[in-house]
C-alpha positions in Angstrom: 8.4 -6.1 -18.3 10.6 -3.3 -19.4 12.1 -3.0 -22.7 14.3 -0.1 -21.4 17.9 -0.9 -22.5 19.4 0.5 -19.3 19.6 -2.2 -16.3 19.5 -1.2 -12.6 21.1 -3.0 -10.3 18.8 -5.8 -9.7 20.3 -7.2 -13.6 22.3 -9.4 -10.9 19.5 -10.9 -8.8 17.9 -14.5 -9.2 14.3 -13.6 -8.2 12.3 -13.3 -11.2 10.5 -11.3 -9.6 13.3 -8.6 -9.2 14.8 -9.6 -12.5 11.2 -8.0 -13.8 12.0 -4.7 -12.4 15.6 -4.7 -14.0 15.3 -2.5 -16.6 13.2 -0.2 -15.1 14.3 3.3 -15.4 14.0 3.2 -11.5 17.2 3.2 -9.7 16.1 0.0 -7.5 18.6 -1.5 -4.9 17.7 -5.1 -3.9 17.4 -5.2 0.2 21.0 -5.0 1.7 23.3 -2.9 3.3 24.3 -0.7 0.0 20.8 0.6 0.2 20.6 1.5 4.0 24.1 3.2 3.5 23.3 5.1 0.9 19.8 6.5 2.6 21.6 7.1 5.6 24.6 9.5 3.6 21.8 11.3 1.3 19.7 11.8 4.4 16.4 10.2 1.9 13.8 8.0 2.7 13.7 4.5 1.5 10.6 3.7 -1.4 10.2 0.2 0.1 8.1 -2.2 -3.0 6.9 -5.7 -2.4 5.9 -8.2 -4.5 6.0 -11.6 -6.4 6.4 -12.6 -9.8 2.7 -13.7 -10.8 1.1 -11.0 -9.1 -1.3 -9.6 -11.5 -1.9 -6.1 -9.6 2.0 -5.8 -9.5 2.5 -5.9 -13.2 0.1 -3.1 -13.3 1.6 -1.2 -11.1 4.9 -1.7 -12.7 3.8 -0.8 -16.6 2.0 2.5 -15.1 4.7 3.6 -12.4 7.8 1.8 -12.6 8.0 2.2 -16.2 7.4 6.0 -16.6 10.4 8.2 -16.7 8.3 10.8 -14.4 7.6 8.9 -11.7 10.8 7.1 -11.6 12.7 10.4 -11.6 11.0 11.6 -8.6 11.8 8.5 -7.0 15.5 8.8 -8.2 15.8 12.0 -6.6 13.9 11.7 -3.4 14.1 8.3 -2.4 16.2 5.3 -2.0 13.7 2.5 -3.8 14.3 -0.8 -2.7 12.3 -4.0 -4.2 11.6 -7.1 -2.3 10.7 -10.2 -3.5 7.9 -11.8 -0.6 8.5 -15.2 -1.6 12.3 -15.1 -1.4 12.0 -13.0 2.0 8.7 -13.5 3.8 10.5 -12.4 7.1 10.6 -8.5 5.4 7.3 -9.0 4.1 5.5 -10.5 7.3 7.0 -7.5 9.1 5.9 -4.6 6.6 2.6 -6.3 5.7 2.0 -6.2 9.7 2.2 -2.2 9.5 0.4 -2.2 6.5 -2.5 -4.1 7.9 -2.3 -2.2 11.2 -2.2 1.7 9.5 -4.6 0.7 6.6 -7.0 -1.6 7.8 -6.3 -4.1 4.5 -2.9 -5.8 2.9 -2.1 -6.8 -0.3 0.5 -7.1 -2.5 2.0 -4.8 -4.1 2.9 -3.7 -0.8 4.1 -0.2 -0.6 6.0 1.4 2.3 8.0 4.5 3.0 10.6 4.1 5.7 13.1 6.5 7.8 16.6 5.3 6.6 16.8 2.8 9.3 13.8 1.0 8.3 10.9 2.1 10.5 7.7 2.7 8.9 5.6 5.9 8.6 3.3 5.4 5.4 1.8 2.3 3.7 -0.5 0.9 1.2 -0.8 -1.4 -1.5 -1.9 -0.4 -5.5 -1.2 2.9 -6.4 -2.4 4.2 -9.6 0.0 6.8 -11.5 -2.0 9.5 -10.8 -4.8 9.7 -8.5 -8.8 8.3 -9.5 -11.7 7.5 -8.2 -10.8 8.6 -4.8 -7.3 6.6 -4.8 -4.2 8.8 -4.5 -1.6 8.8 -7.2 1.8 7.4 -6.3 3.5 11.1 -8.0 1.3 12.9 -5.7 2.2 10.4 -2.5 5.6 10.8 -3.3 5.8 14.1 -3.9 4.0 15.5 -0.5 5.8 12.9 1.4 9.6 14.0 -0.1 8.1 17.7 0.5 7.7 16.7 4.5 10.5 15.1 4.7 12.7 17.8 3.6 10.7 20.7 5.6 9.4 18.8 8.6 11.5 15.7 9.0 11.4 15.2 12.7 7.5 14.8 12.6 7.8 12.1 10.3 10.9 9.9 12.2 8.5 10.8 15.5 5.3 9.2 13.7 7.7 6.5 12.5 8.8 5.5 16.6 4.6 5.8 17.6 3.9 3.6 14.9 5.9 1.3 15.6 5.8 1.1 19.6 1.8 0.1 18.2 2.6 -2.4 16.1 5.0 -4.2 18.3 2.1 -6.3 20.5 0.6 -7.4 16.9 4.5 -9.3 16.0 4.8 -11.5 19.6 2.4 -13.2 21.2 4.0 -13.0 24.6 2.9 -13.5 27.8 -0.5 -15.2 26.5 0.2 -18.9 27.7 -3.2 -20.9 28.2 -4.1 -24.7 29.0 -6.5 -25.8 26.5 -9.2 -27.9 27.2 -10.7 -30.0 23.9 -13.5 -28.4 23.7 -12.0 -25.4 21.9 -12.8 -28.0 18.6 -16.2 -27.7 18.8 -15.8 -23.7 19.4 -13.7 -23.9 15.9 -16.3 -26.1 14.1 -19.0 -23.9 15.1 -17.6 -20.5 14.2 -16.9 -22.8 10.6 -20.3 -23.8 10.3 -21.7 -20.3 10.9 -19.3 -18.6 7.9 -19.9 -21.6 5.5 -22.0 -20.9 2.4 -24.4 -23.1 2.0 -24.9 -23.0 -2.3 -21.2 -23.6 -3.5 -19.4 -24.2 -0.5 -16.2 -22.4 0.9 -16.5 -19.7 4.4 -16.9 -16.4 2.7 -19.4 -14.9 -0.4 -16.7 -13.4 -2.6 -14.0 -13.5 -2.9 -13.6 -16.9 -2.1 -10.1 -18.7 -1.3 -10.1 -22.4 -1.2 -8.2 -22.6 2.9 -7.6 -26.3 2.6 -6.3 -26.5 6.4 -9.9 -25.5 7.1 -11.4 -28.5 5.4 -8.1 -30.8 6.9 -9.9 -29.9 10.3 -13.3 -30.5 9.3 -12.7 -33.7 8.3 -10.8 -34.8 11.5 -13.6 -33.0 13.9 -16.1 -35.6 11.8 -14.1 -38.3 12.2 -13.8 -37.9 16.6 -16.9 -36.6 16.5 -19.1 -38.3 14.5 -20.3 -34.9 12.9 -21.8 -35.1 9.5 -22.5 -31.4 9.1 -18.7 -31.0 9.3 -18.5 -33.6 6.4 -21.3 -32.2 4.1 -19.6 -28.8 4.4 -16.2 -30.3 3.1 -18.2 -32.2 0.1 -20.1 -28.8 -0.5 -16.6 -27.2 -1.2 -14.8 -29.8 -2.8 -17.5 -30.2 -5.4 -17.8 -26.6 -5.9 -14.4 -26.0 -6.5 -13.8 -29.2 -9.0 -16.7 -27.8 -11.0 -15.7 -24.2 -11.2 -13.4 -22.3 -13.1 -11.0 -22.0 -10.3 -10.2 -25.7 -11.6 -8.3 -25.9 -15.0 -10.3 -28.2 -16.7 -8.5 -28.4 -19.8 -4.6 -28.3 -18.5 -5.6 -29.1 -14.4 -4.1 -27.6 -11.0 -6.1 -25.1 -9.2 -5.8 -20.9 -9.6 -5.3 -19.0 -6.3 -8.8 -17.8 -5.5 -12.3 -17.1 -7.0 -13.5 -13.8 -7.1 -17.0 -14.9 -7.3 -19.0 -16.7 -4.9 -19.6 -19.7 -7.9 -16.1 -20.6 -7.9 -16.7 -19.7 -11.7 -13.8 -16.3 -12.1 -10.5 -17.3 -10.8 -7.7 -14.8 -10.4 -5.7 -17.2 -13.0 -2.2 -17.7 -11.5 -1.7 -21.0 -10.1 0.5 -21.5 -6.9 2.6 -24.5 -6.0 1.3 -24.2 -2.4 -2.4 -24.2 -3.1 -2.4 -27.0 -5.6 -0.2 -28.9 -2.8 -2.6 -28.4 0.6 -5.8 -28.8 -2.1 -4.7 -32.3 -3.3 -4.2 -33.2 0.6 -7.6 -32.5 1.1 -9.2 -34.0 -2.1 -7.0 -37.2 -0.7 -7.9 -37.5 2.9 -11.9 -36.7 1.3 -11.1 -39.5 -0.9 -10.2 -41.8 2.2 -13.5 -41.0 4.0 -15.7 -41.0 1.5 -14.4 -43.4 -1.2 -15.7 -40.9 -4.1 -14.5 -41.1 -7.6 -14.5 -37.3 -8.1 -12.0 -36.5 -5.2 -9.8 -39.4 -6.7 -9.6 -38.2 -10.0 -9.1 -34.6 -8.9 -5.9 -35.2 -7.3 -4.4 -37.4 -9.9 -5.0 -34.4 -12.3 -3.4 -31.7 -10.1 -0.6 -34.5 -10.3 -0.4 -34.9 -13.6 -0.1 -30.7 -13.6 2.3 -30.3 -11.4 4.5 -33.2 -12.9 4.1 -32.0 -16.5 4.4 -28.2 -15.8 5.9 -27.6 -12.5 8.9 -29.7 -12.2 12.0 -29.3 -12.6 14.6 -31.7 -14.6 16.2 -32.5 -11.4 13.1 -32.7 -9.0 12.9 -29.5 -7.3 8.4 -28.0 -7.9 8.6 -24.7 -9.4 6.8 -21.8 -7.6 4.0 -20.6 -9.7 2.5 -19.8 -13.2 1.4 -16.2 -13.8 -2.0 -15.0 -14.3 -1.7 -13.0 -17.3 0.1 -13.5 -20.6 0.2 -11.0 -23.9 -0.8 -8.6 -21.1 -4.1 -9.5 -20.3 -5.3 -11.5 -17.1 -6.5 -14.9 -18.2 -6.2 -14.9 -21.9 -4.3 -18.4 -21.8 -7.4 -20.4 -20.7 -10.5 -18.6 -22.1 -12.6 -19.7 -25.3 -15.2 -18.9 -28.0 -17.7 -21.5 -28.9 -16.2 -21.1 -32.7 -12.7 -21.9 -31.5 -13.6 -25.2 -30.1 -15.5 -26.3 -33.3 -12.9 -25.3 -35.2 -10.1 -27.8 -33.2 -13.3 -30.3 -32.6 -15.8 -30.0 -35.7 -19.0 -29.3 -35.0 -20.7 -32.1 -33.9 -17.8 -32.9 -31.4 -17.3 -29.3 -30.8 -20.8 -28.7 -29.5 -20.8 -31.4 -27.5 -17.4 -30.5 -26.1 -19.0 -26.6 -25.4 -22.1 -28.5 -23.5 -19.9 -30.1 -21.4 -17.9 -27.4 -20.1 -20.5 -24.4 -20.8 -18.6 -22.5 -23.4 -21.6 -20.5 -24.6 -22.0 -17.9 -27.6 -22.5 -14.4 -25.0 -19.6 -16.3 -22.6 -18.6 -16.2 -18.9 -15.9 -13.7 -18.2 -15.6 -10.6 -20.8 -17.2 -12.0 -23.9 -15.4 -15.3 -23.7 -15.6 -18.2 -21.7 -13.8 -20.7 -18.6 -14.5 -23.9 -19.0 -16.7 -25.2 -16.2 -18.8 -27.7 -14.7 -20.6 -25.5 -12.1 -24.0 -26.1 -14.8 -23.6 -29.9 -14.0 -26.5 -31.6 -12.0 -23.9 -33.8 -10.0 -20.3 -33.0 -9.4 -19.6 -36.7 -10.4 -18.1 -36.4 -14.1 -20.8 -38.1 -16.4 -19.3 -38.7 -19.9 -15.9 -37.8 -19.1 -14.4 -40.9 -21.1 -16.4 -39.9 -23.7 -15.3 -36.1 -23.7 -11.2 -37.1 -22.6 -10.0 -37.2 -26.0 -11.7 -34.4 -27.1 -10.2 -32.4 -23.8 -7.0 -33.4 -25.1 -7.1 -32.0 -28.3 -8.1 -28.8 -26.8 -5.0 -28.7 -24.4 -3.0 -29.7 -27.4 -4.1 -26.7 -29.3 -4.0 -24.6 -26.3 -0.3 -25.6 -25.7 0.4 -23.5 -29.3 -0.9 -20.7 -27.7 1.7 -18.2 -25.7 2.2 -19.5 -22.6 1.7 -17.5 -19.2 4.8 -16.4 -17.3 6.2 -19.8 -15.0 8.2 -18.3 -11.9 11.0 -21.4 -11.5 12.2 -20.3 -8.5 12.4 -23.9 -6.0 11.0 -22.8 -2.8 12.1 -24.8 0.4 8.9 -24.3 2.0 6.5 -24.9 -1.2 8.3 -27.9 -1.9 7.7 -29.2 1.7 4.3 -29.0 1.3 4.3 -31.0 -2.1 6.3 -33.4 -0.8 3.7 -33.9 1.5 1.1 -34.3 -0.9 2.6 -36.1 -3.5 3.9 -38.8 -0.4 0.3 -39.2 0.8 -0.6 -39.3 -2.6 1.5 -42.2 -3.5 0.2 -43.8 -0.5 -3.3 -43.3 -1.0 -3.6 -43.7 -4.5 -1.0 -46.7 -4.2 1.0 -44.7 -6.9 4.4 -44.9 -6.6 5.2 -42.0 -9.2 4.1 -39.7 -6.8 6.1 -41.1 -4.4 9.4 -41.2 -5.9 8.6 -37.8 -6.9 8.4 -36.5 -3.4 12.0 -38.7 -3.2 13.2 -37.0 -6.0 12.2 -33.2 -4.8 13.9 -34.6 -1.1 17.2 -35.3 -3.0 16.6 -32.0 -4.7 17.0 -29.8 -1.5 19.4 -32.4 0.4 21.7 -31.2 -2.2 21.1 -28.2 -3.2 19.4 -26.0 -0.7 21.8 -27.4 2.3 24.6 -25.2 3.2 27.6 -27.6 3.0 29.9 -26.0 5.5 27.1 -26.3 8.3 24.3 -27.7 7.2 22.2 -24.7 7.4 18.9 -25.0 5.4 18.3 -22.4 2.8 15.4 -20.9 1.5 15.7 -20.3 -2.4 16.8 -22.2 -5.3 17.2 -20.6 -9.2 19.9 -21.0 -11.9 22.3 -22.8 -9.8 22.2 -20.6 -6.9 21.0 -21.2 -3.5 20.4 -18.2 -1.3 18.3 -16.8 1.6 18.7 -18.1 4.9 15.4 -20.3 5.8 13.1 -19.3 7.8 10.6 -21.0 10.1 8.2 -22.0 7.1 11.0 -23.6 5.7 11.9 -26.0 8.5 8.0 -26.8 9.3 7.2 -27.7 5.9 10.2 -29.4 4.6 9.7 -31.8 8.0 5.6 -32.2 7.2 6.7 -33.5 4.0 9.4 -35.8 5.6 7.1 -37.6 8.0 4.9 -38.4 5.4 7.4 -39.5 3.0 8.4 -41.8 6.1 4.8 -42.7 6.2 4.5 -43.2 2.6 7.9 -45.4 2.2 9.0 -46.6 5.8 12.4 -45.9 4.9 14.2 -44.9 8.4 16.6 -42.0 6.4 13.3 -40.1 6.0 12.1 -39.9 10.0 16.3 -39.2 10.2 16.0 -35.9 8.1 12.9 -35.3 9.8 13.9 -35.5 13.3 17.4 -33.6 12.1 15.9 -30.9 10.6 13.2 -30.5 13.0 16.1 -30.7 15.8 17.7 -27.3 14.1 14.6 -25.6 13.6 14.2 -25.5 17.5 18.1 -24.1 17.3 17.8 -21.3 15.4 14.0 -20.6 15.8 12.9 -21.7 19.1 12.0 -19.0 21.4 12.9 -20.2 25.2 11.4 -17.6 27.4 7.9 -17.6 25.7 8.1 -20.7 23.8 6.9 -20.5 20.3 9.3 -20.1 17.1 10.3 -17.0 15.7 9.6 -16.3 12.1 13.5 -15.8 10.8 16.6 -17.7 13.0 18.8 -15.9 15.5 21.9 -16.5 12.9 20.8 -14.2 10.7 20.1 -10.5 9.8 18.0 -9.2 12.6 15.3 -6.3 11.7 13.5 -4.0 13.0 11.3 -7.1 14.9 11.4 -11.0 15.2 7.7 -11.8 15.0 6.0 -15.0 15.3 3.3 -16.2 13.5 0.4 -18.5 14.2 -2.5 -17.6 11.9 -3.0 -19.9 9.2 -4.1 -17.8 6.2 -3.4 -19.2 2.6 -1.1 -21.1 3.8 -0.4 -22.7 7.5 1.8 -20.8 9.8 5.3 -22.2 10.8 4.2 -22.7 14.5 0.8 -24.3 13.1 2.8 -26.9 11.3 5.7 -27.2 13.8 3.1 -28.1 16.9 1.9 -30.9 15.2 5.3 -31.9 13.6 6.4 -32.3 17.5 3.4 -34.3 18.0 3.5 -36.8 15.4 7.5 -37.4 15.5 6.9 -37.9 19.7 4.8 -40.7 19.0 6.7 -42.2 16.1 9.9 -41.8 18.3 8.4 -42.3 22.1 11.0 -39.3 22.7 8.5 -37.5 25.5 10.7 -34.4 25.0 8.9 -33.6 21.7 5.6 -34.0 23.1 6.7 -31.8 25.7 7.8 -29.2 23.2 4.4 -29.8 21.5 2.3 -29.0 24.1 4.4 -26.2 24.8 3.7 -25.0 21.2 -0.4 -25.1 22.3 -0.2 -23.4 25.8 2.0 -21.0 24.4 -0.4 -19.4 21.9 -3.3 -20.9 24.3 -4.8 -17.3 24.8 -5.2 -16.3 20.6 -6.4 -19.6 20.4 -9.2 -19.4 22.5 -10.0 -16.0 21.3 -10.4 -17.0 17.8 -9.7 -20.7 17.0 -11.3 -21.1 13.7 -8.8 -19.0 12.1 -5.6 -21.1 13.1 -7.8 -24.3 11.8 -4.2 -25.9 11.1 -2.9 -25.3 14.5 -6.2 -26.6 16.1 -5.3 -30.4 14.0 -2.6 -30.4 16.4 -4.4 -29.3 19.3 -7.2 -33.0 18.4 -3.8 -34.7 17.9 -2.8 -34.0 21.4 -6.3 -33.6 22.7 -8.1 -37.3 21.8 -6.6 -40.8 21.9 -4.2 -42.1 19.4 -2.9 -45.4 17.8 0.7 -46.0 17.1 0.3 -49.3 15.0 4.0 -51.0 14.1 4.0 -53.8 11.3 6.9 -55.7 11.7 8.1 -57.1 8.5 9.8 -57.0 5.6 8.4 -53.5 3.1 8.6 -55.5 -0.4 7.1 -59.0 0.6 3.6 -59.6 0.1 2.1 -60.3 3.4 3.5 -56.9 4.9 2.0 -55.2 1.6 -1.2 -56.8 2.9 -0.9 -55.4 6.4 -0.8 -51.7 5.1 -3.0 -51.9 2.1 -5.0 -52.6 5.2 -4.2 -49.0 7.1 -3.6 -46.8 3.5 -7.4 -47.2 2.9 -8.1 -45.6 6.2 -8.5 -42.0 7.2 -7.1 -42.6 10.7 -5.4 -38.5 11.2 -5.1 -39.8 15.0 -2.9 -42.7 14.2 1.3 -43.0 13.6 2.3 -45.8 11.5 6.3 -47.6 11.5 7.3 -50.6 9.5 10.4 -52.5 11.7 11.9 -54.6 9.1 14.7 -57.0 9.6 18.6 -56.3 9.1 20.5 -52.9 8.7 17.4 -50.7 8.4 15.4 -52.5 11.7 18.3 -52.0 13.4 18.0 -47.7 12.1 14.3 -47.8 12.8 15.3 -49.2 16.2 18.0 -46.3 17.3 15.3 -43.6 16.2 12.5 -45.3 18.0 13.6 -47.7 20.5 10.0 -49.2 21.2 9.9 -51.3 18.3 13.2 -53.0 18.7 11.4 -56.1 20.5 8.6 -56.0 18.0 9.2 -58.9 15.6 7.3 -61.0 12.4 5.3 -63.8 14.5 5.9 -67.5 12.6 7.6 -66.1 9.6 4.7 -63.8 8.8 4.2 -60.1 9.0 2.3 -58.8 12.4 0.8 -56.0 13.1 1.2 -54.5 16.8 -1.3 -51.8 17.6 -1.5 -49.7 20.6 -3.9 -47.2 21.7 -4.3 -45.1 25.0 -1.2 -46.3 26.4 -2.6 -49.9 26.3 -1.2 -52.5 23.2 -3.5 -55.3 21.8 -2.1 -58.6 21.1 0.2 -58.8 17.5 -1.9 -60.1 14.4 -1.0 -62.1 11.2 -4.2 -61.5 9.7 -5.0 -58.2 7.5 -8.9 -59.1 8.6 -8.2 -59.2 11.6 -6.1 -56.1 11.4 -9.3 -54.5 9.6 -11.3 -55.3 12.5 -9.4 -54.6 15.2 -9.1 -51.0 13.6 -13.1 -50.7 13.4 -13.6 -51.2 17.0 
């Protein structure tokens, strides 16, 4: 960060991430109006720079360019500079990232792009050094030719802006591309999985690796209608491999964005909300069909992370924690043998340094990550004995200067916690996690609602909510409500849900093509309206949305959902098929609609012991195909009832909970008998 005294105009900005850049001795302009003005009246081009807070590569880029008085002044001069926080507006990074990708061949952030002053493209890349090395251009040089052409052959440049983007258009909608799709498209995605898995620590690339936890969500569902082991042993492979490497905090928990190594040894040490979410889902659901320890005690300690570190006081998940601190990547987590002795002693210590190979010559630069990766089992042999030692590390490590935390509250990231932490509570029968997810619900009900219309918004920081929400917002945020329904069987959660999901088809959904647009047609409109589908780091809004319109048809029996479900699927049917193991989230929802399902209703009171019973019965099962409603008596039955009239005749049999189950349109006689309930769910 800049220890210039002057502030730019982003000093009155909430994004950290732009409150960085403050002081910088560039003249920056957050996105707006202002900006576009004043390119248009100077006649300049616009020095478009996107980023995020805990972006390691970005920091860089800011101490060697954004910080020197010779590059800013070129920029000053030349060039309307405009910084973008991608987290706060992931409609204007989507759309710029697209170019990027489609000029360069690779993305990344920083993202850099010069635009004509009305916002169209006509150079792009990502890391620029200073000056030029190693083959790399210099940003002074970049920006120098490019202000040089612009003011002696400007027409060539607003020409190649119009070519560009008349190419790029067919990559933002997928129009026109409506297929049926027939289930065996699953075994097409499972295959293609299966051929990129590696086979020694798990994951579906060498290195880098990135954990992709919707890939292992559909693995586990493909083995559970198909009867596939492969497609279990693959999951295992990765979940052991990443709970034994580096990428895992041992000593404080929660999981760093990506290895860089094919081990899972070198993480690239910031730690996202959104990864530590979808990764506990998957430890849970591996939990559920296995019944292993490790997967267990994984996801309690990414809980016990993100409770201690990443919430707020009233609820809402913080974003992410940086990977550098004192300006260099990782210092916060590493160790030397003599450190550890010297918190430990050296009986202790040693033992502590065997556990976790923390070795004299070290892993990464001299010095070491903790790790299990040397371990003969990924089961956790001796870890009562070595707890209270870990504990005295993280105590001392505590002392040490923290990394950067980006507070920012995220809609979308706390959807998908919400999720986790309500499936969580449910499958760990913990009900801390649960009212946490409550807690973080409360958090955006009243602060990231607009009051005058109810229109969802997509940032919270320092008492401001701001950004209008985009399509991620909605999906997620509703994901996390149907669990939290599933987790609590409170009626007011499948109420949000549906509501919620209800204006996301308002402002999103698109009528000719079906599909949903990225950003709502209330708000500012740019130079495109993409949609998205491919589920990268994190599932795309349409991935989550097709099965949110599954899964609240059949908890509902309103056949207008599952209409716009299925719409969702034929709509993209044609990338689908062309590639279906890289929207791994979106094909979930394809086996939803694709292979029977259960909707089971226990009919009974929540907090009396034989309807406890009933659905410790169903929360030990891994049953993805299955929807699950509690119809209690009174007020609340009578809610349930309006939302989902089907279970208004379904009762308690003889004073004792009853269990109703239904499966390919067919409905088995109620039981009073968790056995029999346990049975019935075998066949």
């Amino acid at each position: 960060m800049s220890t210039n005294k002057h502030a730019n105009r982003l000093i009155h900005e909430k994004s950290p991430y732009l409150l960085q850049h403050a002081h910088n001795p560039v003249d920056w302009y957050p996105w707006g109006e202002e900006a576009f003005k004043k390119a248009r009246a100077e006649d300049k081009p616009i020095f478009l720079s996107i980023g995020y807070s805990t972006c390691h590569w970005c920091h860089v880029m800011e101490r060697e360019s954004f910080e020197d008085k010779e590059v800013a002044e070129v920029l000053n001069q030349n060039f309307v500079s405009i910084k973008v926080d991608r987290e706060e507006r992931p409609d204007i990074d989507h759309i710029y990232m697209t170019f990027c990708q489609a000029l360069t061949g690779h993305g990344g952030w920083p993202l850099t792009i010069i635009l004509t002053p009305d916002q169209k493209p006509f150079y792009a890349g990502t890391y620029f050094p200073k000056k030029g090395r190693m083959g790399m251009p210099g940003i002074l040089d970049i920006l120098n030719r490019i202000s040089k052409a612009w003011k002696q052959d400007k027409e060539s440049l607003i020409e190649a802006s119009e070519q560009i983007f008349k190419g790029v258009q067919p990559d933002f909608l997928v129009k026109g591309e409506e297929a049926e799709i027939s289930d065996d498209i699953l075994d097409k995605a499972y295959l293609a999985l299966k051929r990129s898995f590696e086979p020694s620590y798990g994951g579906f690339s060498t290195a880098p690796k990135f954990p992709t936890p919707h890939n292992l969500s559909f693995l586990l569902r493909y083995w559970k209608a198909r009867g596939e082991e492969e497609a279990l042993r693959m999951v295992e492979k990765t979940l052991d491999g990443m709970a034994r490497g580096g990428i895992f905090d041992h000593i404080g928990y929660g999981f760093s964005r990506y290895s860089t190594d094919q081990k899972w040894l070198v993480p690239h040490f910031e730690k996202m909300l959104y990864d530590n979410a979808l990764l506990t889902i998957a430890y849970l659901e591996a939990f559920q069909c296995t019944g292993k320890e490790v997967y267990r005690q994984v996801a309690e300690k990414v809980f016990t992370y993100v409770l201690r570190d990443m919430t707020s006081p009233e609820g809402g998940f913080y974003s992410a924690e940086d990977a550098d601190s004192e300006g260099e990547e990782g210092k916060f987590y590493l160790w030397k043998p003599e450190e550890i002795k010297e918190i430990l002693g050296e009986s202790d210590g040693q033992a502590f340094c065997e556990y976790y190979g923390i070795t004299p010559i070290g892993n990464f630069e001299g010095k070491n990550i903790p790790n299990r990766i040397h371990a003969k089992e990924a089961v956790n042999h001796g870890e009562e004995a070595i707890a209270p030692l870990r504990e005295k590390v993280f105590e001392h490590r505590e002392r040490r200067f923290r990394p950067y935390k980006d507070d920012k509250i995220l809609t979308s990231w706390n959807g998908l916690m919400i999720a986790a932490m309500a499936i969580g509570g449910k499958v760990l029968e913990n009900w801390a996690y649960t009212q946490a997810a409550e807690r973080a619900v409360e958090f955006i009900l009243d602060r990231l609602v607009r009051k005058e219309d109810g229109r969802l918004l997509a940032r919270y920081r320092e008492g401001e909510a701001s950004h209008l929400a985009c399509v991620d917002d909605y999906a997620y945020l509703v994901w996390g409500l149907i669990e939290l329904y599933e987790t609590t069987y409170k009626p007011i959660y499948l109420h949000h849900a549906l509501h919620f999901n209800g204006d996301m088809v308002k402002y999103f959904w698109d009528e000719e093509n079906g599909g949903l647009f990225l950003y709502g047609k209330d708000g500012e409109q740019l130079i495109a309206r993409p949609k998205e589908i491919y589920d990268g780091a994190l599932p795309s809004g349409n991935s989550v949305a097709a099965l949110n319109f599954l899964r609240l048809a059949r908890l509902t029996g309103d056949s207008r959902l599952e209409e716009m479900g299925e719409r969702q699927i034929r709509a993209f049917g044609k990338a689908l098929q062309r590639s279906p193991a890289a929207y791994t989230h979106f094909m979930t929802a394809v086996m939803f609609a694709a292979l029977p399902g259960q909707e089971i209703v226990v009919a009974g009171e929540p907090v009396q012991e034989d309807t406890q019973k009933m659905l410790k019965v169903l929360r030990s099962r891994f049953m993805p195909q299955a929807v699950i409603l509690v119809k209690p008596m009174g007020e609340e039955g009578e809610m349930l009832a309006r939302i989902a009239p089907f279970v208004r005749e379904q009762k308690p049999i003889g004073g004792k909970a009853a269990a109703y189950v239904c499966q390919n349109f067919a409905c088995q006689a109620p039981v009073t008998d968790p056995s029999r309930l346990a049975q019935m769910l075998k066949q």
